[in-house]
N, C-alpha and C positions, 0 to 999 in steps of 0.2 A: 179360474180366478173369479172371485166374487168382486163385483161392480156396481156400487151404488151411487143412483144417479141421484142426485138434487133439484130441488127446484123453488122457487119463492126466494124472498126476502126482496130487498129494499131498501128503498128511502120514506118514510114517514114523518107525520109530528108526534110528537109525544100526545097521550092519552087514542092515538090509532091503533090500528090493525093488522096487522100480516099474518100469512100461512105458509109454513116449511113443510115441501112436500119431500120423502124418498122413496125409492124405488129400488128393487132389487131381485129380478126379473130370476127365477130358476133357482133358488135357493129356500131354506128352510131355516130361520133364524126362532132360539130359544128368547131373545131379548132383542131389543132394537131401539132408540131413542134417538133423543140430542144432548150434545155438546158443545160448550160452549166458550170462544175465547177472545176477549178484551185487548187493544194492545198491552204490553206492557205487565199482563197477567198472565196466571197459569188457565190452563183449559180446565173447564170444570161441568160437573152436570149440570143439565136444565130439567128433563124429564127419562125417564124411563117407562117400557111397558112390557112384559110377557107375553108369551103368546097365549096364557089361559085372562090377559086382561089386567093383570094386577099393573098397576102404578107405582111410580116414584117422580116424586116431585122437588127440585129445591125450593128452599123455603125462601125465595126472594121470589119466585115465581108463584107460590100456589095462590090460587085464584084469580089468575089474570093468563095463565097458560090455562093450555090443555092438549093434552098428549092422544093420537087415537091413533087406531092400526086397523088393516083388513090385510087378514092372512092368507087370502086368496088370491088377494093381487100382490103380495110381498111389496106391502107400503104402508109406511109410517106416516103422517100426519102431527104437525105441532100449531095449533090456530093458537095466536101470541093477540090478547087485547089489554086494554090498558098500559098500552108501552111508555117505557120511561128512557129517559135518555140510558141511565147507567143501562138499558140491555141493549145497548149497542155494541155489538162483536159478530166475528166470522161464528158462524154456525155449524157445527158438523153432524151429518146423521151417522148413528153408529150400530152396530150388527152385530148379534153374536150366534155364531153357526148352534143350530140345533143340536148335532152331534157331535162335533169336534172341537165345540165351544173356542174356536178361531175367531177374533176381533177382526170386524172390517171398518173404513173410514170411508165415510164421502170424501168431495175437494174442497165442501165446504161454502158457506150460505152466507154475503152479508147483508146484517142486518144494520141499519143506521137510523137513529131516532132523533130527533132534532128538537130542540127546544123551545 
């Protein structure tokens, strides 16, 4: 059973900073990212990234996120600046197995930005 641990998030003001870290100690993931959910809303992406490097990004995020990985130590990195109140939600990091392409979920990250 794949176990992805979390780590970061917070409480901030708006126009700060936080870093979503995950981890996933023995595995081999073809994709890994974050996800993201508001009350009251559906979970939705924030970033993605491959293990050759390629991005994805939502466009309420791009240029104020930034998605990084090290495939060596199986962890994802999300450094989140210029926060805004609306990216406040639980955060999830997500994983998808190299070969079996099995989705894994964190327990999840929150993130609270304050006005």
């Amino acid at each position: 059973q794949v176990q992805l641990v979390e780590s970061g998030g917070g409480l901030v003001q708006a126009g700060g900073s936080l870093r979503l870290s995950c981890t996933a100690p023995g595995s081999l993931f073809r994709t890994m990212g974050w996800y993201r959910q508001a009350p009251g809303k559906q979970r939705e992406l924030v970033a993605t990234i491959t293990n050759s490097g390629n991005t994805n990004y939502a466009d309420s995020v791009k240029g104020r996120f930034a998605i990084s990985r090290e495939n060596a130590e199986r962890m994802v990195t999300l450094q989140m600046n210029s926060l805004k109140p609306e990216d406040t939600a639980v955060y999830y990091c997500n994983a998808v197995t190299l070969f079996s392409s099995t989705m894994y979920w964190g327990q999840g990250a929150q993130v609270t930005v304050s006005s």
